[in-house]
N, C-alpha and C positions, 0 to 999 in steps of 0.2 A: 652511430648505431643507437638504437630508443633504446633506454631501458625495458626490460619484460614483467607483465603483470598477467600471471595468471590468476582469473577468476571462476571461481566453482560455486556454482545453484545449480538445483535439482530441474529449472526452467529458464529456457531463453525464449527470443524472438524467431520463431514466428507463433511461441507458444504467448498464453496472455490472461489466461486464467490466472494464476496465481496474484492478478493484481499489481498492487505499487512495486514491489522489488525488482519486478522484470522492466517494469518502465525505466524506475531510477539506474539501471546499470548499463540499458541501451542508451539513456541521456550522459552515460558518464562517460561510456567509451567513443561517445557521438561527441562529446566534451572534449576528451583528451588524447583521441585516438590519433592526432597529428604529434605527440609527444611522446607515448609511450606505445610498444606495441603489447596489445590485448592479444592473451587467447584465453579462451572460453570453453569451460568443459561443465559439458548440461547434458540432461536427457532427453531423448527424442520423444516424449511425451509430453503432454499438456495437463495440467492436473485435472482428474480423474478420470482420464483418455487411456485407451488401452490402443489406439490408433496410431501409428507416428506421423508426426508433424510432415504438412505439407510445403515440397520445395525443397526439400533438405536431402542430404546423402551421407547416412548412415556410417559411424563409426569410420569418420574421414577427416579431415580440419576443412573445412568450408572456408571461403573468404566471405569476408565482408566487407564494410567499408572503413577508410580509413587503414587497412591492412589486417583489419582486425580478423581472429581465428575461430573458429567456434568447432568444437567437435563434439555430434551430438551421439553416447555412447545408449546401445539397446539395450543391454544387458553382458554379463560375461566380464566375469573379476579381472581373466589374464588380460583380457584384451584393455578394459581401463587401469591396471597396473600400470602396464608397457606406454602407454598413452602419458599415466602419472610422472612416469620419470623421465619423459620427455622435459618437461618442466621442469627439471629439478632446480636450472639456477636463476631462476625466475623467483621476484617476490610472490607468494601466496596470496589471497584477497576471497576468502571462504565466506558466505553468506548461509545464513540460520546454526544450529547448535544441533540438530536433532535426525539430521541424515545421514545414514550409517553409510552412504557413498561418496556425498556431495560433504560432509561435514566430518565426518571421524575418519575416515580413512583417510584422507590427508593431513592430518592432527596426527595421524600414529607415522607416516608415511615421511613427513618432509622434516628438515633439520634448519633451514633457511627461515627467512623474515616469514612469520605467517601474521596476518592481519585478519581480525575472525569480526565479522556484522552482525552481532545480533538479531539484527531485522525485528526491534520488537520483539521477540521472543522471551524476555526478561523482564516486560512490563507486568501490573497487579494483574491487570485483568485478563491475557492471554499465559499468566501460568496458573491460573486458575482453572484453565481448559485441561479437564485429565491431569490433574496436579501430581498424582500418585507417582503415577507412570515420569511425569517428570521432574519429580524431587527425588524420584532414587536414580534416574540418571544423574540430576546434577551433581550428585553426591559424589557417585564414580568419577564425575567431573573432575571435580576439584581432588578424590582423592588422587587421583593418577598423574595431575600435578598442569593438566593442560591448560589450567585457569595461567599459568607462570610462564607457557613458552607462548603466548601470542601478544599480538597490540590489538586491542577492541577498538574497534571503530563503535562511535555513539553519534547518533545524528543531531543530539542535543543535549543539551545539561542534565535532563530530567533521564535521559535512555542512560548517560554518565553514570546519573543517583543510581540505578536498577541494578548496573553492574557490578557498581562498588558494593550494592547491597548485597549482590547474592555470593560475589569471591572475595570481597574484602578491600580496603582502602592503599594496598599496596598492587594490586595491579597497573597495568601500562593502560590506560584510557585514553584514545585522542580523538577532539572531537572534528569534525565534517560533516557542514550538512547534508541531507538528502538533494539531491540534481533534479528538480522538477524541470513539468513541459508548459510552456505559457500559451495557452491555447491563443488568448488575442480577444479584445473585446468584441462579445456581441452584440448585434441591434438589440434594443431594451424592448422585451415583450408588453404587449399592450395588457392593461391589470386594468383589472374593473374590481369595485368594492364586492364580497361575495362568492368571489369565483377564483379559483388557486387549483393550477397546477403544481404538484410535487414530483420529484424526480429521484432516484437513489441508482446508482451505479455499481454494482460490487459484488463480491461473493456471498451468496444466500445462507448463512448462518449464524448461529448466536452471536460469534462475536460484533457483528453488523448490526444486532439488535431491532431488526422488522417487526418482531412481534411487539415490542414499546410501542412504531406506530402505528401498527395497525390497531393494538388496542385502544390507542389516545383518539385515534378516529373516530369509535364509537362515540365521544363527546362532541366532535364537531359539528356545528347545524348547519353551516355554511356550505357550497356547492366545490368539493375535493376531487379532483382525480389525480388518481395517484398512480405513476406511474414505473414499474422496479424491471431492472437489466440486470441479471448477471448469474452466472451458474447455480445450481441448486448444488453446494456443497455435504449439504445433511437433509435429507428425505425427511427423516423425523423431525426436524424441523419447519421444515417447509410446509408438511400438513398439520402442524398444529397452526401455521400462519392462514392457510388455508380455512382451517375451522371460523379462526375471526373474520376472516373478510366476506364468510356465507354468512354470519351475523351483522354484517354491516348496514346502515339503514341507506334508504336508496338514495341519497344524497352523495354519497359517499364510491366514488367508482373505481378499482382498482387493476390493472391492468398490469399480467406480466408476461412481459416479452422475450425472456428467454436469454440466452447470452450473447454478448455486443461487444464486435470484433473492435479494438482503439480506434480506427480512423473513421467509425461513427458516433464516438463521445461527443462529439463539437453539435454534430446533427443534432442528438438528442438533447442537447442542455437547452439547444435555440428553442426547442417547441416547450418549454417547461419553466417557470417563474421560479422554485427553489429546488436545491439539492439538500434533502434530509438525508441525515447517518447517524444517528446516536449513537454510537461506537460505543462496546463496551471497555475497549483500548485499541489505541490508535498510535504507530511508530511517529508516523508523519501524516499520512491518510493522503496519499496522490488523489485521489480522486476527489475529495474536497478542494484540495490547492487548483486541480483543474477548473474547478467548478468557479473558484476565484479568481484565477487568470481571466476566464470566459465572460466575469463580471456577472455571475451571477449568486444570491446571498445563498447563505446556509444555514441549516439551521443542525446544531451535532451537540454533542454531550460537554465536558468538562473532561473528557479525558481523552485530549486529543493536544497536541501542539496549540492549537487555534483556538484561545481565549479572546475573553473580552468583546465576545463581536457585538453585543450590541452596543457597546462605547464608540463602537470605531463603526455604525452603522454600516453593519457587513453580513448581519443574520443576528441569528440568538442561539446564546450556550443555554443546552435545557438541562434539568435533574433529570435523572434516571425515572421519573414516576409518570404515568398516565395521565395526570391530573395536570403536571407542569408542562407536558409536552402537547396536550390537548391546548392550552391556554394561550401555547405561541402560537401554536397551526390558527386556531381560531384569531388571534391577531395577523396573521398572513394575510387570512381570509379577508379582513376587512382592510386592507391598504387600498387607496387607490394610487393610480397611475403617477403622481408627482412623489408619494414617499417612497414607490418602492423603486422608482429610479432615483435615491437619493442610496437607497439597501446597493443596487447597482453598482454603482458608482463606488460606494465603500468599501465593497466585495472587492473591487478592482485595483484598488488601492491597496489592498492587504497581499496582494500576487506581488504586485509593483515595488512596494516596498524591501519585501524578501530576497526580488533580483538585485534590488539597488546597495544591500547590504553586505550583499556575500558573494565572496572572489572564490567561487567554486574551484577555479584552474590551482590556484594558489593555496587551495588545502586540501587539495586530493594530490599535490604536486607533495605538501609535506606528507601527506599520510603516505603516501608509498614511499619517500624517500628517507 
């Protein structure tokens, strides 16, 4: 009989808005689902969807594949109580810190192994988001003592640093990386000195940092189209991006498409020479790793996993300032076709490497065990 791993986010599959954490969980249970048996207790909404997901059956265990369970709950405490102690002698496997269904209520709720994921949620610059709001949770955190019954999962050293910063240097910490998707190299777009397509994939808010490039654009003189996918997470955000791109000079074309179901992320990387994200913090950033798989470069912040890329001709780490980020775009601009299939090429090598290092089965095998 498989060991049992229940996992609880606020979002599964066939939901997708929420970005990397829903990817990395379907690659984990797509990973280890021959080993262990998954169930999955989510919400039958999509983040900012008041609609319920399409395909699905309502406050039931669904199958999937692999044997995997997923029960996606509407609403109504009794009914996901009764559902929660189904579970009961299952290991736990809780992702984020700050859902009063998905996160606390099985924190008060279970007695057994719980294993809790940050998700980034203890990096600088997503507890900077509404910090108020969440420094006096963390407080009740740690007072009420839940920092001591769990094992944090950290998908890296530095997510390690954050935890140990915010509970203390005696917690349980183990690390495991994030389970990315390898898209698969693409044909090398044809690049003419001049002319640059960009690309950004992701949720439309600060943390994603659009307004950094839409304003570095202003500097650029070269011929940009720029092209952005992904939910408008903050309205008020969105029209102040808005404001910059009506100032834009006409060189400069910016076009947005709206939200982009995953199984056309490969489509849109093919039509596009880079993927920008200046992250203002990034856990891991699925969607740059994709973008590296796909072989194609990037160009994102310093606070992301993905250092050093123009060492490893793979993109470029920019500063946070309009000035720095105009001056890479503007070197985009001017590559021709022989450098920026060399950018290609290094981008691909930095997916490739990450697979050839890490025994995923083997430490998601020790993290639950």
């Amino acid at each position: 009989m498989k060991p049992a791993v229940t996992i609880f986010y606020d979002y599964f599959s066939p939901a997708y808005k929420a970005g990397g954490p829903i990817r990395s969980l379907q690659n984990l249970v797509r990973l280890l689902g021959e080993q262990y048996q998954f169930s999955i207790i989510t919400g039958a909404f999509d983040k900012g969807d008041d609609r319920v997901l399409p395909g699905i059956c309502l406050n039931v265990w669904n199958d999937k594949e692999n044997g995997t369970k997923v029960f996606y709950w509407s609403g109504g405490l009794t009914r996901l109580l009764h559902v929660l102690k189904q579970c009961a002698g299952s290991a736990i496997y809780i992702n984020g810190i700050y859902s009063p269904w998905f996160n606390i209520l099985p924190l008060i709720l279970y007695k057994n192994k719980i294993i809790l994921a940050p998700r980034g949620m203890l990096h600088e610059g997503a507890l900077n988001q509404k910090s108020l709001k969440k420094k006096v949770y963390l407080f009740f955190f740690k007072l009420l003592g839940w920092h001591r019954k769990v094992v944090f999962h950290a998908t890296d050293e530095k997510e390690m640093e954050f935890i140990r910063r915010q509970f203390g240097n005696n917690v349980k910490v183990f690390v495991a990386p994030n389970v990315p998707e390898n898209m698969g190299m693409l044909p090398v777009l044809s690049k003419k000195p001049g002319n640059l397509n960009l690309v950004s994939v992701a949720l439309v808010g600060p943390m994603k940092n659009y307004h950094l490039v839409l304003s570095a654009l202003k500097n650029v003189k070269e011929n940009v189209t720029y092209n952005i996918y992904g939910p408008v997470i903050s309205r008020e955000y969105w029209n102040e991006c808005l404001k910059i791109i009506n100032e834009l000079p006409e060189n400069i074309q910016v076009n947005y498409h709206g939200e982009l179901l995953p199984e056309k992320v490969k489509e849109v990387l093919e039509e596009n020479h880079i993927f920008i994200l200046p992250s203002v913090s990034e856990n891991f950033g699925h969607a740059l790793f994709e973008s590296f798989s796909a072989g194609k470069p990037v160009i994102t912040s310093n606070n992301t996993p993905w250092k050093n890329l123009q060492n490893f001709k793979a993109g470029w780490n920019a500063e946070t300032s309009t000035d720095a980020l105009a001056r890479i775009i503007n070197e985009a601009c001017d590559l021709k076709s022989s450098d920026y299939e060399v950018l290609c090429k290094g981008a691909k090598a930095i997916a490739d490497n990450y697979f050839s290092r890490v025994n995923f089965s083997e430490a998601y095998k020790q993290l639950f065990t």
